[in-house]
C-alpha positions in Angstrom: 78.8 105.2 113.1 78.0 106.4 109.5 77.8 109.2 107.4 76.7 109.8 103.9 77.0 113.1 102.4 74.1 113.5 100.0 74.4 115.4 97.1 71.8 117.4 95.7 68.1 116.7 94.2 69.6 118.1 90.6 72.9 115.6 91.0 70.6 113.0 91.5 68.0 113.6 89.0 71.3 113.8 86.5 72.7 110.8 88.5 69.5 108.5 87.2 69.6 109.9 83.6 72.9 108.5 83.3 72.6 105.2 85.0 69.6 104.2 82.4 71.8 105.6 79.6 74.7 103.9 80.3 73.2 100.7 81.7 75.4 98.5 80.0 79.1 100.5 79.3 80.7 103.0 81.5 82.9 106.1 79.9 85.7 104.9 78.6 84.4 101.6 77.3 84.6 100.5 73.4 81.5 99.7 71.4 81.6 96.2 69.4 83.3 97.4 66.1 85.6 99.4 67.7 86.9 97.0 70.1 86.6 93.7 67.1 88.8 96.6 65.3 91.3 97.1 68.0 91.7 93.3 68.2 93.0 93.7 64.5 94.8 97.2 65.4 95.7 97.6 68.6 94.9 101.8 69.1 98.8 103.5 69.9 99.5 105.7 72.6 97.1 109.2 71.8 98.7 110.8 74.7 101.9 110.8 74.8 104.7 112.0 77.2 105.5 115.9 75.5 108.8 117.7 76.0 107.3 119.9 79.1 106.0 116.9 80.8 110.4 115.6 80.8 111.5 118.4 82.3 112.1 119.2 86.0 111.8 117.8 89.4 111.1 113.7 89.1 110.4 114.4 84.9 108.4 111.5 83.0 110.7 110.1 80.2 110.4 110.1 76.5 109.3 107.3 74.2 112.9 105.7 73.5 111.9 104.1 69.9 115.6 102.5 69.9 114.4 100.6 73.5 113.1 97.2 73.4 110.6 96.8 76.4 109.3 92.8 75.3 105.9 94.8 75.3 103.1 93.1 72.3 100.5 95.8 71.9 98.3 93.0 70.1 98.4 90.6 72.9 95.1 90.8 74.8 94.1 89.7 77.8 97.3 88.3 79.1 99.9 89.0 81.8 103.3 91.2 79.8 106.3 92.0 81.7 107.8 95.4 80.7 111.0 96.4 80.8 112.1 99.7 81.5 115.6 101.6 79.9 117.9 102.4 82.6 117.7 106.2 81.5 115.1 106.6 83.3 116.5 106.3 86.6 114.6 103.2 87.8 115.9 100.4 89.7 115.4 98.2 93.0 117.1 98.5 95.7 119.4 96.2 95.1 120.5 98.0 91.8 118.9 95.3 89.4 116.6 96.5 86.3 113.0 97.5 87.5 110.1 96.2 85.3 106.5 96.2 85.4 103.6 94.3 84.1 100.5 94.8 82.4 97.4 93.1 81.5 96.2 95.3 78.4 92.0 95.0 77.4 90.8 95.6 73.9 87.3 96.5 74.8 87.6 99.7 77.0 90.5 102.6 77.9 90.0 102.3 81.6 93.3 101.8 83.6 93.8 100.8 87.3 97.5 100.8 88.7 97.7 98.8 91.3 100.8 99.7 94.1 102.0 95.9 95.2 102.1 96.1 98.7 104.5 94.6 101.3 106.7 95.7 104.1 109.2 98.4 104.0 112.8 98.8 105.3 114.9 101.4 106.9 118.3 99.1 108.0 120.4 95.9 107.4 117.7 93.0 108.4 115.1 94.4 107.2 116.2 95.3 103.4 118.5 92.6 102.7 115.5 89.9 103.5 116.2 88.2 106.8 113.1 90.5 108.5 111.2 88.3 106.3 107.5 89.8 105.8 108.2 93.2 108.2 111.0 94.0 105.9 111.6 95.0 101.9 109.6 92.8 99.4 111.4 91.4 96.6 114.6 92.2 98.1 116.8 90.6 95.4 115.0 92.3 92.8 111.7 91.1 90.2 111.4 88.2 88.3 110.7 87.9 84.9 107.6 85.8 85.4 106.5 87.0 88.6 102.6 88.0 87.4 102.3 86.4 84.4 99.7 83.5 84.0 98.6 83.5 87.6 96.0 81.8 89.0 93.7 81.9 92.1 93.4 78.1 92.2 96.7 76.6 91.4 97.9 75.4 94.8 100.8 73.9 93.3 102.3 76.7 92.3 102.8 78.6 95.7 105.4 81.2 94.3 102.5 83.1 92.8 99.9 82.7 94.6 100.7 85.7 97.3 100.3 87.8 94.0 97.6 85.9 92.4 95.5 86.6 95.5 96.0 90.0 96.2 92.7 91.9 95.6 89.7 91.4 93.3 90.9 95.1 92.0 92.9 93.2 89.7 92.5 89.7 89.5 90.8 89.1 86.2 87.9 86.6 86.6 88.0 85.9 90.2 86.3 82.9 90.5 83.8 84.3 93.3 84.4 88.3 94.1 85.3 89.5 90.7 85.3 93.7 91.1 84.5 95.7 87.7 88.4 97.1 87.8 89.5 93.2 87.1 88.2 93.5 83.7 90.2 97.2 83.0 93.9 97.7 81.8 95.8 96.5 84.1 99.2 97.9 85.7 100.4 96.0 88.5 103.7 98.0 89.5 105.7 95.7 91.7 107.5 96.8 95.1 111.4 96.6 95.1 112.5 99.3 97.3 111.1 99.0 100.8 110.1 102.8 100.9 106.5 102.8 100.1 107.4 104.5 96.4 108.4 107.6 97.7 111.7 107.0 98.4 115.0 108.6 96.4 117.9 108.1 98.8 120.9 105.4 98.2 122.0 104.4 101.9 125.0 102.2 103.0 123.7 99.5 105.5 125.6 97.7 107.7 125.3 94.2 109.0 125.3 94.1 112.8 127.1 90.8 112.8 130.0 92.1 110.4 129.5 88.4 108.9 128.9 90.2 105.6 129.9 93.4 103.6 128.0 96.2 103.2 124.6 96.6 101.8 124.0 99.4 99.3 120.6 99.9 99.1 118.4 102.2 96.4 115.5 103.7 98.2 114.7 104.7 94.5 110.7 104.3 94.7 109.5 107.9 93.0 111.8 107.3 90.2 109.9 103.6 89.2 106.7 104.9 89.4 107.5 107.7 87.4 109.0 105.3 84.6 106.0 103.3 84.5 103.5 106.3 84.3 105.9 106.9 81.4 105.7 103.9 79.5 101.5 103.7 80.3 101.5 107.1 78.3 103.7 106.4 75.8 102.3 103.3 75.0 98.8 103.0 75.9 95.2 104.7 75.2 94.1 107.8 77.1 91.8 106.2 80.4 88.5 107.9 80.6 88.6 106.1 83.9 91.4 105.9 86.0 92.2 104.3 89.3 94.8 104.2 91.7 95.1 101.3 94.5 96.8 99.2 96.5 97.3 97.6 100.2 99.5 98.1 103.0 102.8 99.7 101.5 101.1 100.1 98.3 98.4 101.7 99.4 100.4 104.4 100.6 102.5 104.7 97.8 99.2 105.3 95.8 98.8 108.2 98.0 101.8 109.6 98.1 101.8 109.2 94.6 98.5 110.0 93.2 99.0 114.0 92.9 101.2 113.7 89.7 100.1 110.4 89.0 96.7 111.8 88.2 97.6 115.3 87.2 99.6 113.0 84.5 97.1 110.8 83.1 94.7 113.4 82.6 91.6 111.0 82.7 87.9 112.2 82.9 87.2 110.4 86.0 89.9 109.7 88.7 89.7 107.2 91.6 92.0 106.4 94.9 91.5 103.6 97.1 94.0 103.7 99.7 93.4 99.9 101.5 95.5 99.9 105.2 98.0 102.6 104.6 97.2 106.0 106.6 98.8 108.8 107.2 97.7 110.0 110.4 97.8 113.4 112.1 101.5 113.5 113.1 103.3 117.0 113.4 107.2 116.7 112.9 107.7 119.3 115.1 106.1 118.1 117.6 107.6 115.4 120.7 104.1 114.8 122.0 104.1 111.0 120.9 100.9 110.0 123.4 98.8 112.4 121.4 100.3 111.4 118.5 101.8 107.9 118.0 103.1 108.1 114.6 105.5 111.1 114.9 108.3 109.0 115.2 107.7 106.5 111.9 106.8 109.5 110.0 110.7 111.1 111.0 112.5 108.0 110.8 111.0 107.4 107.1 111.8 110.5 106.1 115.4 110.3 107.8 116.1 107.2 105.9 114.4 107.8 102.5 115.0 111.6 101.2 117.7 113.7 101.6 114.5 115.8 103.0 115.4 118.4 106.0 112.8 121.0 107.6 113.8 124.1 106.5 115.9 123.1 103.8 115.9 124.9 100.2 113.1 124.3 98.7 114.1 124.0 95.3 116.2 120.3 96.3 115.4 117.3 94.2 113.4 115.2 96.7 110.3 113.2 97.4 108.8 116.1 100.2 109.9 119.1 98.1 108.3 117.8 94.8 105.0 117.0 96.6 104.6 120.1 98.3 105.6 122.0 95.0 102.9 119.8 92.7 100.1 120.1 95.6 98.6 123.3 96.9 97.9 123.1 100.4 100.7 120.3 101.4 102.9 121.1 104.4 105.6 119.4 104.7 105.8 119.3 108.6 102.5 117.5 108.5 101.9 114.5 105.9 98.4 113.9 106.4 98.0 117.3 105.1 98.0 116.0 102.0 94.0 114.7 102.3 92.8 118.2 102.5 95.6 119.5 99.5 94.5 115.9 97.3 91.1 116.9 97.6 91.2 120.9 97.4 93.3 119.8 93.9 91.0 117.0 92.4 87.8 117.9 93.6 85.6 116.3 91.4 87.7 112.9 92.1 86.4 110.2 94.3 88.7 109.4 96.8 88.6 106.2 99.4 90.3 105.0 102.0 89.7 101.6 104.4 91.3 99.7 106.8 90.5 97.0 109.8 90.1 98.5 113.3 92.2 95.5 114.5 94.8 95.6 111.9 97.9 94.1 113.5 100.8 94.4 110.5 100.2 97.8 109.8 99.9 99.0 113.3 103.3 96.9 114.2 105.3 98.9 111.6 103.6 102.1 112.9 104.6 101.7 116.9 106.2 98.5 117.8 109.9 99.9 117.2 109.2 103.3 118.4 107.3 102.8 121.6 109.2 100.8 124.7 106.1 99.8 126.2 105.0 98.1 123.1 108.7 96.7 122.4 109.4 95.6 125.7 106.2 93.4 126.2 107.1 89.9 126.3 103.6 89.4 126.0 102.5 88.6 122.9 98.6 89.2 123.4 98.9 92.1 125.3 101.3 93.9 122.5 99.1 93.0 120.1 95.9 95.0 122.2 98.6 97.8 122.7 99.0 98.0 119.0 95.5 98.0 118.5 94.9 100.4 121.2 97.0 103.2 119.7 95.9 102.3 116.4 92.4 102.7 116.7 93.3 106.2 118.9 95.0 107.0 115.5 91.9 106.3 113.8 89.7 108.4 115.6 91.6 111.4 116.8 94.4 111.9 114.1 92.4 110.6 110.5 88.7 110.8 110.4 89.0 114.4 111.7 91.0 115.6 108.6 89.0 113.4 106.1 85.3 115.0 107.7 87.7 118.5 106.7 86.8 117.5 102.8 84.3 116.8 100.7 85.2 113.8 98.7 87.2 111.5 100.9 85.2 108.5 102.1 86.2 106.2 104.6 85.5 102.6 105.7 86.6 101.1 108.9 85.2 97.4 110.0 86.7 96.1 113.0 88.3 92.6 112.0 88.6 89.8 110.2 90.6 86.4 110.2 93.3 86.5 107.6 96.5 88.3 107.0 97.0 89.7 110.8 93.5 91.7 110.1 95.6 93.7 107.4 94.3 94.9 104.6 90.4 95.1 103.7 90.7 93.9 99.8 93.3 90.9 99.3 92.3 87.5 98.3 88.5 88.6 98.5 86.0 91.3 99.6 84.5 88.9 102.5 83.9 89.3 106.1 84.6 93.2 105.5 81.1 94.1 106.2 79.8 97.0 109.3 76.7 95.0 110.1 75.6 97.5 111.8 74.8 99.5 109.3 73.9 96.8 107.0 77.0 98.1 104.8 79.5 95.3 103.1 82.7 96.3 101.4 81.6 96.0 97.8 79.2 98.9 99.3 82.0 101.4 99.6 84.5 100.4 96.7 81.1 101.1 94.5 80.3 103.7 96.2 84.4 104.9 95.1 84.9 104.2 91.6 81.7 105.4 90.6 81.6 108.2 87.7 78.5 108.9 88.2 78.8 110.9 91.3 76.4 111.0 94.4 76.9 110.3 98.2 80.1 109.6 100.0 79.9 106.5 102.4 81.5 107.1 105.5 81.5 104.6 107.8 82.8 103.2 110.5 81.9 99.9 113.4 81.7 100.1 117.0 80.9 96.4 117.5 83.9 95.0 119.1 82.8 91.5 119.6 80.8 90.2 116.7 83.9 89.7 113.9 85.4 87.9 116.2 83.0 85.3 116.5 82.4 84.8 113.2 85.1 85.4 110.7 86.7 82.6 109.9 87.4 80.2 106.6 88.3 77.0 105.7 90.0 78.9 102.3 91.7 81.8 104.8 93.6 78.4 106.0 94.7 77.2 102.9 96.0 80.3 101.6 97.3 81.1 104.9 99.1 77.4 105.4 100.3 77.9 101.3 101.8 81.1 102.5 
């Protein structure tokens, strides 16, 4: 099935007139002597963070000039870890210092921040590490070099290479899908907190063995993001262009995040792509869990995460409050309201959202603990098809009706491919993502995204449930796979 919603004859006379006179730069980008000057003087921050913008619920922070972040503002082109002042409130959830990294350009003002995905975590196992890839990432906190100098093909160096693979969105000169966003700023904010950045909620976890003490655990996600949208504006250009992405958990926190995110930034042009991180139709008040599966991850998230209650004062500090306060149209009892309310508030954005029809990591977090048929099945195959089932139920009944409610989200669904459980559409390359049957490939809709200059939404999705099975498969899905 496919939709595009077609603009009309005067956008797309206008549409032309700009491609041929922008042919060669988009908004945003330098000309030659500005970007040779910027080489010799890096541009300063020209939006700051003011004194409004540090006041209330989940405030940005000041430029602290008495702060030393490591940050070079002259040093192009290369991987910079930043470090970010404990005043701000950021931290992983293990209580070390949270940092950042960033890949500044000297030739345009574009930004993308990429949301690292991976996992999330709601007890003992799964946020002190032993849940392995279903539980927190970088549960002991970041490393100082954990971006910096990667590289696609260095084998040997296996620590990185899960982050040097994960999407052409960022990686700078991928050596065979390089995306135009690669060759942007760069803000890769790493995942620390197992609560998909939206968390602010310290909990007390205890191990089921009592073998070992306590774990205190900082579910402190909102509070990094907001430090590092801090530091982008304190530091960097205004982006004519701005993106937000990610996969899995990252995906979702670029959701969850993108109302103040892009209210913040203030860019000409803003972009989502949200790659395998939904938030289907799922009322809290409701017990009706055939109709709609994800009721109970949405509670238990919340449970664990904010101090959030239904029917609560309004005017509390946390995650649910704030985002219905910042976005018209948000209702708390139903998260996937926030489609309609993102797109009733950024209108003119383009927003995007994509996942596998056979996805079977994000599906597992969705149902697996919360539905005994799925959890009891000693069968491995069939609780993978029961995953899949309720997933691609989800799909169709509880998220493509609410994204058809708007005009500018667009949505691509292929059905499978052979790497990474089927999860995620736009890690380690944009292959075997295509909907054949509509002669569509993936590069098709993240165009069709982060495109200023307007014009149809893609909507698609595939019905073939046969074909990527037969034939999506490579030798370099193994490698990285076997590396991994």
């Amino acid at each position: 099935m496919i939709k595009i919603l077609r603009p009309s004859s005067l956008a797309l006379a206008a549409s032309s007139l700009i491609l041929s006179a922008h042919a060669l730069a988009e908004p945003g980008d330098y000309g030659f002597w500005t970007t040779l000057g910027n080489l010799f003087n890096p541009p300063k921050a020209n939006a700051p963070v003011t004194p409004e913008q540090a006041q209330g619920m989940y405030p940005l922070s000041l430029h602290d000039p008495d702060f030393d972040d490591g940050f070079d503002p002259g040093d192009y082109d290369n991987w910079q870890k930043v470090d970010v002042p404990i005043s701000t409130g950021a931290m992983c959830g293990n209580g070390s210092p949270y940092k950042f990294f960033v890949y500044r350009v000297p030739d345009t003002s574009n930004t993308i921040f990429y949301f690292e995905g991976g996992g999330a975590c709601w007890d003992y196992e799964s946020c002190s590490g032993q849940a392995g890839i279903r539980g927190a990432r970088n549960p002991n906190g970041i490393p100082d070099n954990y971006v910096q100098n990667i590289n696609l093909l260095d084998f040997q160096n296996t620590a990185n290479l899960a982050t040097a693979a994960v999407s052409p969105l960022i990686y700078t000169h991928h050596p065979y899908n390089q995306f135009k966003t690669g060759e942007w700023n760069l803000v890769y904010v790493p995942y620390c907190t197992g609560d998909i950045y939206v968390g602010d909620k310290t909990e007390i976890y205890q191990d089921p063995t009592g073998q070992n003490p306590d774990l205190i655990w900082h579910h402190n996600g909102l509070r990094n993001v907001q430090a590092v949208v801090s530091w982008v504006k304190n530091n960097l250009q205004k982006p004519e262009q701005v993106l937000a992405a990610g996969c899995s958990a990252g995906s979702i926190g670029a959701l969850l995040n993108y109302s103040k995110l892009r209210a913040d930034m203030d860019a000409t042009y803003g972009y989502l792509i949200d790659d395998s991180g939904p938030l289907f139709h799922a009322p809290l008040n409701s017990d009706d869990i055939a109709s709609y599966p994800s009721v109970p991850l949405h509670k238990e998230v919340l449970r664990s995460w904010t101090t959030y209650t239904a029917g609560g004062d309004p005017r509390e500090t946390n995650p649910i409050n704030f985002l219905s306060s910042i976005t018209p149209g948000f209702n708390s009892n139903e998260l996937a309201s926030l489609y309609k309310a993102l797109s009733d508030k950024f209108p003119e954005d383009r927003l995007g959202i994509t996942h596998f029809l056979a996805d079977g990591n994000f599906s597992s977090y969705s149902y697996e603990r919360f539905h005994e048929d799925i959890y009891s099945d000693p069968n491995g195959e069939s609780r993978l098809n029961k995953l899949r089932e309720k997933w691609q139920w989800d799909t169709h009944n509880n998220l493509i009706p609410l994204l058809d409610q708007t005009s500018n989200w667009g949505y691509y669904f292929p059905m499978f491919r052979d790497f990474n459980e089927s999860h995620c559409t736009t890690i380690l390359d944009l292959e075997y993502g295509e909907i054949a049957e509509h002669g569509l490939v993936l590069r098709d809709f993240l165009n069709n995204i982060v495109n200023y200059q307007g014009g149809a939404i893609i909507r698609a999705y595939e019905t073939d449930k046969v074909s990527d099975f037969e034939n999506n498969h490579s030798w370099f899905y193994d490698l990285v796979d076997g590396l991994l």
